[in-house]
C-alpha positions, 0 to 999 in steps of 0.5 A: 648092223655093226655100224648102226649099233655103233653109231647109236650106241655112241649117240646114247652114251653122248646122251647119257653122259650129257643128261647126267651132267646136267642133273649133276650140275642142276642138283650139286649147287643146293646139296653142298650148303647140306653137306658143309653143315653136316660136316661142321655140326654134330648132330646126326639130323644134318648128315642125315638129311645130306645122306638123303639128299645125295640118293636121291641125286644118285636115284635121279641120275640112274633114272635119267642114264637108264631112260635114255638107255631105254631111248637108245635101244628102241632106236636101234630096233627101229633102226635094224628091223627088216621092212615087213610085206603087209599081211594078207587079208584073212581068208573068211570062206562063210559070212557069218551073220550077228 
């Protein structure tokens, strides 16, 4: 159980770390013309709208890490859990009829 967690827990942080990279690196391009009039202007409208931009970026990365954290546990239960016998059928003594 040790090595597999570890070994997923290494996939899901390699995971993790990629996605957010490429978030950052699909998002950050567009927000840096945003933050370079936000801080040559005075005006509160651009900072605003720059401070909007950038959490929203933070909320997207957050939602990509704890998706794939989501993934990386479901793979370690599938990965651990004992194989089960199937079920008996139910034992019904009587019909009973509709």
């Amino acid at each position: 159980m040790l090595a597999t967690g570890s070994l997923v827990g290494a996939a899901t942080a390699a995971r993790v770390g990629s996605r957010c990279a490429v978030t950052l690196a699909r998002r950050t391009p567009p927000l840096i013309p945003v933050a370079v009039r936000a801080t040559t202007r005075d005006g509160s409208l651009e900072q605003g709208v720059f401070r909007d931009e950038l959490i929203a970026l933070a909320r997207e990365t957050a939602e990509v890490s704890w998706r794939e954290l989501r993934r990386g546990l479901e793979e370690f239960d599938l990965r651990t859990r004992p194989a089960e016998a199937l079920a008996p059928r139910p034992y019904r003594p009587t019909r009973v009829k509709p």
